[in-house]
C-alpha positions as CSV (number, residue, x, y, z in Angstrom):
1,X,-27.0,-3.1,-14.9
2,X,-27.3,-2.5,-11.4
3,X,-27.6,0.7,-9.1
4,X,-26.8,1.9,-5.9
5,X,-27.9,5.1,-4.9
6,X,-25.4,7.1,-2.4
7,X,-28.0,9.4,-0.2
8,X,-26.3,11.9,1.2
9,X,-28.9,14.9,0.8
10,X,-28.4,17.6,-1.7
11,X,-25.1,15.4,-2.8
12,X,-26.6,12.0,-3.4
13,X,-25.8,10.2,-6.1
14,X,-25.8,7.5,-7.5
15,X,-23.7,3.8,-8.4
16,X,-24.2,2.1,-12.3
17,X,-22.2,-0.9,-12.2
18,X,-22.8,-4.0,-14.6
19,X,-21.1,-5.7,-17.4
20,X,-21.6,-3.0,-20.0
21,X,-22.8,0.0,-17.8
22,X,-20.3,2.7,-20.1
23,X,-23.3,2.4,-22.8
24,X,-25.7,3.9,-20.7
25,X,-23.7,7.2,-20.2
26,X,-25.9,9.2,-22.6
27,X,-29.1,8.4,-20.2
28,X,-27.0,9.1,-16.9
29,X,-25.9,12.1,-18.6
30,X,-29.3,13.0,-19.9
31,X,-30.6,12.3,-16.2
32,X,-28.1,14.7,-14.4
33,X,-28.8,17.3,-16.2
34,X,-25.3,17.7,-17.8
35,X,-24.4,19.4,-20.9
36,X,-22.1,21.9,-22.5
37,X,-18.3,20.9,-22.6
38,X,-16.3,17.9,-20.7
39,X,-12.6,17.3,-20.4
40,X,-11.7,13.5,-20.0
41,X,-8.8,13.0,-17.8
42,X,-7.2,9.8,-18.2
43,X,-3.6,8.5,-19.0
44,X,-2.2,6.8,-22.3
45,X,-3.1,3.5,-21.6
46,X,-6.6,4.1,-20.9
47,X,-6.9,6.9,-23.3
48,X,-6.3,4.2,-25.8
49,X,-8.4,1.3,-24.9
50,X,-11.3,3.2,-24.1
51,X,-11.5,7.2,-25.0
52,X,-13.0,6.6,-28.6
53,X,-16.0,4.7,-27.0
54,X,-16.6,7.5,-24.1
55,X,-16.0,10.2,-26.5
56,X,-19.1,8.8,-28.8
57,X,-21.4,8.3,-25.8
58,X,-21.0,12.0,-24.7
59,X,-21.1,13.2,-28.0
60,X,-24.7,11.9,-28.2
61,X,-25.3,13.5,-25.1
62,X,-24.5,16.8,-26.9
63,X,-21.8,17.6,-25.1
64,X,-18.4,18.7,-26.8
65,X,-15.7,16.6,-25.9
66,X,-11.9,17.0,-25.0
67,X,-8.8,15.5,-23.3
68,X,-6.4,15.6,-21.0
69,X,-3.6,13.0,-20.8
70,X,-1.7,12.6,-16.5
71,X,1.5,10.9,-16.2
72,X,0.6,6.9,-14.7
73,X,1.4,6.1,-11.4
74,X,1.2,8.0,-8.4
75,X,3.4,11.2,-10.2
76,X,0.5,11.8,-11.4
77,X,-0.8,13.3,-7.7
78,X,1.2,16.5,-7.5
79,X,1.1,19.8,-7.6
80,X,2.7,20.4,-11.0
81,X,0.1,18.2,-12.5
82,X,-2.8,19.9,-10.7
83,X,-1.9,22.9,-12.0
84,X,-1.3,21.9,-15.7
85,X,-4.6,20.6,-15.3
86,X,-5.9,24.0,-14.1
87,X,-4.1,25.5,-17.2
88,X,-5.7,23.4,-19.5
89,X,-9.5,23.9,-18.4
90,X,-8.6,27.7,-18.8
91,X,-7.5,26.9,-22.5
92,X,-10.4,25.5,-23.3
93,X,-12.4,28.2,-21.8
94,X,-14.2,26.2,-19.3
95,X,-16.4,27.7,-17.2
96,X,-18.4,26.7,-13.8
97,X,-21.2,24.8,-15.1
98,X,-18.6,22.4,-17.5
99,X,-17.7,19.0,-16.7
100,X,-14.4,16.8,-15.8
101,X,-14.7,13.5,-16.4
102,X,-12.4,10.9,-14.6
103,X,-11.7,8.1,-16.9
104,X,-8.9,5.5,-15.0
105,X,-7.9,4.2,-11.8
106,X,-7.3,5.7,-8.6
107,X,-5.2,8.5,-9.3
108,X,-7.0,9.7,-11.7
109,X,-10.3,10.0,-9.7
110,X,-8.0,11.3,-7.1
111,X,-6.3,14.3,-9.2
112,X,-9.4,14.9,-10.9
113,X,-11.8,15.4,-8.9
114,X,-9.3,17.7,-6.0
115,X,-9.2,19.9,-9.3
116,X,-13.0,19.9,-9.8
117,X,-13.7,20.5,-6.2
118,X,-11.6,23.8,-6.5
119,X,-11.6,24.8,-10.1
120,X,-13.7,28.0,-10.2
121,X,-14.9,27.0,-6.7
122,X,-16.6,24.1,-8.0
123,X,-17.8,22.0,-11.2
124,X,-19.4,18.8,-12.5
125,X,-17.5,16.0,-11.4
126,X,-18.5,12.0,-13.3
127,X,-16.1,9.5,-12.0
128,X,-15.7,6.4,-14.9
129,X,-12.9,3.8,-12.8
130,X,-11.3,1.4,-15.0
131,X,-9.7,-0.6,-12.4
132,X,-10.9,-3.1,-9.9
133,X,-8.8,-1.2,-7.2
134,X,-10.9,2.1,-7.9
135,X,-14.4,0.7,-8.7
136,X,-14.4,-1.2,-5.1
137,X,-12.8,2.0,-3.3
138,X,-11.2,5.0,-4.7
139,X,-14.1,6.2,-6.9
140,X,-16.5,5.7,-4.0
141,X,-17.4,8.7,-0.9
142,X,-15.9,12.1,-2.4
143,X,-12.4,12.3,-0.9
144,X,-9.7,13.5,-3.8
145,X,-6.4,14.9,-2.9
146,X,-2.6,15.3,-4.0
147,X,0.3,14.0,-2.2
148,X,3.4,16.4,-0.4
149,X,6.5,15.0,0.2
150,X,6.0,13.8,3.8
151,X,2.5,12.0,2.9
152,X,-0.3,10.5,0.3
153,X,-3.1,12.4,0.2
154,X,-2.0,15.3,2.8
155,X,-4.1,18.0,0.8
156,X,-7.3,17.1,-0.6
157,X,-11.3,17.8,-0.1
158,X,-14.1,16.1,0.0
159,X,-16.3,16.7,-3.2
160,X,-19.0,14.3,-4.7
161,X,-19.2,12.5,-8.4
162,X,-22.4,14.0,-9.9
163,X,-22.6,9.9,-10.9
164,X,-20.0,6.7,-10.8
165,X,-20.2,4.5,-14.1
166,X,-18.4,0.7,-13.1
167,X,-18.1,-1.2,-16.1
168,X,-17.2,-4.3,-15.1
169,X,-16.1,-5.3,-18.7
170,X,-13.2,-2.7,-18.6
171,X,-11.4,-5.3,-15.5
172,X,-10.9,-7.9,-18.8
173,X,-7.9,-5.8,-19.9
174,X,-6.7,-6.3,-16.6
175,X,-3.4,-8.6,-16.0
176,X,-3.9,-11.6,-13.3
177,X,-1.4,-9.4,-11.4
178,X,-3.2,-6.0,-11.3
179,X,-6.9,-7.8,-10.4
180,X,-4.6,-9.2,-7.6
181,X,-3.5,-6.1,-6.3
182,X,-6.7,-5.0,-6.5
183,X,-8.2,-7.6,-4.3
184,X,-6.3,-6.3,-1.2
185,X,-9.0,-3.3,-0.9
186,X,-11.8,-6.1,-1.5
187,X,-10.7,-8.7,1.5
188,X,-10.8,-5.4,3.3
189,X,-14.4,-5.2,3.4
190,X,-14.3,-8.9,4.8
191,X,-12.5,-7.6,7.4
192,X,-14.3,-4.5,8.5
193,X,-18.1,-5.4,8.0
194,X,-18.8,-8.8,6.6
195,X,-17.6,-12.0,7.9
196,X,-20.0,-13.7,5.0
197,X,-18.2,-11.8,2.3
198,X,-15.1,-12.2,3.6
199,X,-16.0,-16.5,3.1
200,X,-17.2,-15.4,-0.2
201,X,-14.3,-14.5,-0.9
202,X,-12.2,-17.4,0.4
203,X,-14.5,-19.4,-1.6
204,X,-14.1,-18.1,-5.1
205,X,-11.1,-16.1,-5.2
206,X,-9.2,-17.7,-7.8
207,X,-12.2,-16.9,-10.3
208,X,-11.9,-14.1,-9.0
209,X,-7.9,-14.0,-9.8
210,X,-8.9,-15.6,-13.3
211,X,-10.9,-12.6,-14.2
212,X,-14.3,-14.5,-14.2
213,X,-16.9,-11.3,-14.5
214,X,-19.7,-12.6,-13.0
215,X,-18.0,-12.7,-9.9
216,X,-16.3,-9.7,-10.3
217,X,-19.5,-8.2,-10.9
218,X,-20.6,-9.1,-7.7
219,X,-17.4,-8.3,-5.8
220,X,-17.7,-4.6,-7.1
221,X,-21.4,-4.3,-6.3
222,X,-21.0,-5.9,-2.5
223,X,-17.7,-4.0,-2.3
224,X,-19.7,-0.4,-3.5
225,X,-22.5,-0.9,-1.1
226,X,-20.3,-1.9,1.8
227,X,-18.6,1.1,1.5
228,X,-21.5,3.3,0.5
229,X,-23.1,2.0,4.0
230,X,-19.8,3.7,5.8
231,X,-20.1,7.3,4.0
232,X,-23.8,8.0,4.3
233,X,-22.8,7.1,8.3
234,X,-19.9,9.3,8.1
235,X,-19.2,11.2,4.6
236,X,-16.5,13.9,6.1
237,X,-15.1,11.8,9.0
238,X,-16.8,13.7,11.4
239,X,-18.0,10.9,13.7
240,X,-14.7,8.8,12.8
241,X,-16.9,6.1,11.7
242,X,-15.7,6.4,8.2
243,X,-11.8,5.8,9.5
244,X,-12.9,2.0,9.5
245,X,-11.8,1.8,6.0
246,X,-8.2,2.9,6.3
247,X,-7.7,-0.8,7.9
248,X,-4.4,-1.5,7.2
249,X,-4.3,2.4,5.5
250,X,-2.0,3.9,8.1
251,X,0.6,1.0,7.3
252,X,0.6,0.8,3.8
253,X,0.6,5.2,3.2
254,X,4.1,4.8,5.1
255,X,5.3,1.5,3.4
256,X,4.3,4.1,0.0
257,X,5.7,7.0,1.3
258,X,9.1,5.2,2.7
259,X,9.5,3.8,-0.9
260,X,9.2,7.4,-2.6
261,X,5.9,6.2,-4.2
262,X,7.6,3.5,-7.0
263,X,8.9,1.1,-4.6
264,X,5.3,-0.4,-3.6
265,X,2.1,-0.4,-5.4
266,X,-0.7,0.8,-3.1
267,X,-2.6,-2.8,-3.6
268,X,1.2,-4.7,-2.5
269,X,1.1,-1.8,0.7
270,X,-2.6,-2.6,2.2
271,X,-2.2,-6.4,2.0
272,X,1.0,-5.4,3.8
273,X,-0.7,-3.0,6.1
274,X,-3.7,-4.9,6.5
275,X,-1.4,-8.4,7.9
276,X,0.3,-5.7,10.1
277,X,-2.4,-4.6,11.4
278,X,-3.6,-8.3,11.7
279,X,-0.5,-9.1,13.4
280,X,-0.6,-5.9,15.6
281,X,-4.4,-7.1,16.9
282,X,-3.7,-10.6,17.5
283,X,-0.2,-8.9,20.0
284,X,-2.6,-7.1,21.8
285,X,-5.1,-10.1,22.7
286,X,-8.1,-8.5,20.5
287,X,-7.7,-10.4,17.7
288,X,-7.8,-14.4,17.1
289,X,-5.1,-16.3,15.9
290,X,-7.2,-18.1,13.5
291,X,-8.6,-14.5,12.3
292,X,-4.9,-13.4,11.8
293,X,-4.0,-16.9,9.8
294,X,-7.1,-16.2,7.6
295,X,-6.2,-13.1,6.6
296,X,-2.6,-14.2,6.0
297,X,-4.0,-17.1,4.0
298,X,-6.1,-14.6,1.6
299,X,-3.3,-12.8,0.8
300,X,-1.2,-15.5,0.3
301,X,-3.8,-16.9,-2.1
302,X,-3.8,-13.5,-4.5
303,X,-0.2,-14.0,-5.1
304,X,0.9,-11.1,-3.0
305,X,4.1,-10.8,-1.0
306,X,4.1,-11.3,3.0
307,X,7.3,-9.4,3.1
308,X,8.5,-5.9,3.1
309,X,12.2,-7.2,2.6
310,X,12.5,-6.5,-1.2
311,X,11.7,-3.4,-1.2
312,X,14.2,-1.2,0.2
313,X,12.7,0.3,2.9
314,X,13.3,0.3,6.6
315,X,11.4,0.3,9.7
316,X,12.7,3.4,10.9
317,X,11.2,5.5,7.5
318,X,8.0,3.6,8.1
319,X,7.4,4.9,11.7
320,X,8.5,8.0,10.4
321,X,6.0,8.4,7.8
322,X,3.3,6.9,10.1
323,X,3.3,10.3,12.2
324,X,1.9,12.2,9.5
325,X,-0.6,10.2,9.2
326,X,-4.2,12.0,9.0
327,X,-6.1,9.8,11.5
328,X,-3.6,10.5,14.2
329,X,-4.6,12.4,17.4
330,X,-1.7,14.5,18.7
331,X,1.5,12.5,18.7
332,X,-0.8,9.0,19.0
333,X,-0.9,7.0,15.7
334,X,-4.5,6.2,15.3
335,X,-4.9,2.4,13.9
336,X,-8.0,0.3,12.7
337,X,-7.6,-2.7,14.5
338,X,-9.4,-6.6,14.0
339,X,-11.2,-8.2,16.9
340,X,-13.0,-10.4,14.6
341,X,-13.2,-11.2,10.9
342,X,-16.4,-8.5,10.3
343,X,-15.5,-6.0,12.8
344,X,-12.8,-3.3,13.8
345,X,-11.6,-1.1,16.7
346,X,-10.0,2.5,16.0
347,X,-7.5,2.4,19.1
348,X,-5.2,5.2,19.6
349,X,-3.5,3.8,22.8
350,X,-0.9,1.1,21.3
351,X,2.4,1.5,22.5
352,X,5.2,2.3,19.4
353,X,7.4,-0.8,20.6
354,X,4.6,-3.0,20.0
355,X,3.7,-0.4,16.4
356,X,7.6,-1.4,15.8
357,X,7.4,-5.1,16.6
358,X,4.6,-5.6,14.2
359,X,6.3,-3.8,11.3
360,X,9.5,-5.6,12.0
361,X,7.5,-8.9,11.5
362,X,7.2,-8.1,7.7
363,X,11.1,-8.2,7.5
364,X,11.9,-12.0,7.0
């Protein structure tokens, strides 16, 4: 078991990631000081592979032990589920010094931890990812939000895990296709701050694909510290150093948002955004060519489409969706930008033709 520790003053915390790391809850539990009651929020799926096994570790941390079941998908991000959530703690009589417990993918981290960051103005937050999607990202640097009609993640907060537990055993029940998905967010980090990971990466990806743990294991620990690096720099986006992360973000939130959230997952919409992006770079004369046909070659290589023609959406909803976009500065769409594999640009001065151009590209 391996462990990265997030400093970020009074809110540091830290990272437990290794093949088995969900039998050490009751000594990360022990260690933070938790106790009292905990609601797990999960969904059915999860709740069923994995609840019975949680629920025994926090028992022997002396802690009573309920649940709460969220639709799947991104559904699962909206107000009316917030506020059943909300209903439910006040059930259950919890109070501010109880605990929510996040045990799934990205959503759930999401939706639970917005409602810890509010609930009685604050309470204990542990985030448990099941997915390779949220142990490389989602889990990771506090943000949690909801999504409105016009946009993902429009209101939201930033609020800290007391800990992360990634158990690297839970990405075995994962299909071929859903560790693929997932991989999207991982070439990111390639992208944005290592050019050696990003070879790692074309090296051994089809283990990777294959579900081989030990390189998982070390895809989710490189991927955690990459982006650990980035929030202690910038946890609130204050500096907008943390915006390097949403590479190919500002994309793939409108490719989402233009599909009603079912069309496209959000692994399919950042390998999308992040060849747009790619694409978008290598039009402006920052970006290589052989840079842009690496990227495109990675993705190809997970199995994901290179095309947004399937999905039913158009490149006018896209550039619609793209305004609201939370990086933007006035009526400028903010983008993360390439100039080399390892190293982005935030550039707020590209022209919407050439925005258009590059999103027409995916139509073939």
């Amino acid at each position: 078991m391996k462990e990265i520790k997030c400093h970020l003053g009074k809110r540091s915390y830290s990272l437990y990631i290794g093949k088995n790391a969900l039998a050490g809850c009751r000594s990360y539990f022990k260690k933070a000081g938790i106790k009292d009651k905990a609601l797990v929020v999960t969904n059915k799926k999860v709740f069923r592979l994995y609840f019975s096994k949680l629920k025994k570790q926090l028992q022997k941390s002396g802690l009573d032990v309920y649940y709460h079941i969220l639709p799947d998908s991104e559904r699962a991000k909206s107000q009316k589920e917030l506020f059943r959530l909300y209903n439910k703690l006040l059930s259950l009589r919890f109070d501010r010094y109880t605990t929510l417990v996040a045990l799934g993918g990205g959503v759930i981290g999401d939706v639970c931890g917005f409602c810890a960051s509010t609930y009685m103005r604050g309470i204990n937050f542990i985030n448990i990812p099941t997915t390779l999607l949220a142990q490389v990202d989602s889990a990771i640097g506090g943000k949690t939000a909801i999504n409105l009609e016009k946009g993902k993640n429009l209101v939201g907060s930033f609020y800290q895990p007391r800990f992360i537990v990634s158990d690297i055993s839970f990405l075995s029940s994962l299909s071929r296709r859903q560790r693929a998905v997932s991989l999207s967010e991982v070439i990111k980090y390639g992208v944005i701050w290592d050019g050696n990971f990003f070879l790692f990466l074309e090296q051994r990806i089809e283990k990777a694909l294959a579900g081989d743990l030990s390189v998982l294991e070390h895809i989710v620990y490189s991927s955690s510290k990459i982006k650990v690096h980035v929030v202690e720099r910038d946890e609130e986006e204050v500096t907008g150093f943390r915006a390097i992360l949403n590479f190919g973000h500002t994309f793939a939130h409108a490719f989402e948002a233009a599909g009603g959230y079912n069309a496209i997952s959000h692994g399919e919409a950042v390998a999308l955004g992040m060849i747009a992006a790619a694409r978008l770079a290598n039009m402006t004369g920052i970006f290589s060519e052989r840079g842009l046909r690496r990227i495109e070659d990675l993705v190809m290589r997970i199995g994901l489409r290179r095309s947004l023609k399937s999905y039913g959406i158009t490149t006018s909803k896209i550039l619609y969706y793209m305004q609201f976009d939370k990086k933007n500065k006035g009526k400028k769409i903010s983008l993360v930008l390439p100039t080399r594999i390892g190293h982005v640009k935030v550039l707020s001065n590209i022209s919407r033709p050439l925005i258009e151009k590059a999103v027409n590209s995916l139509f073939f």
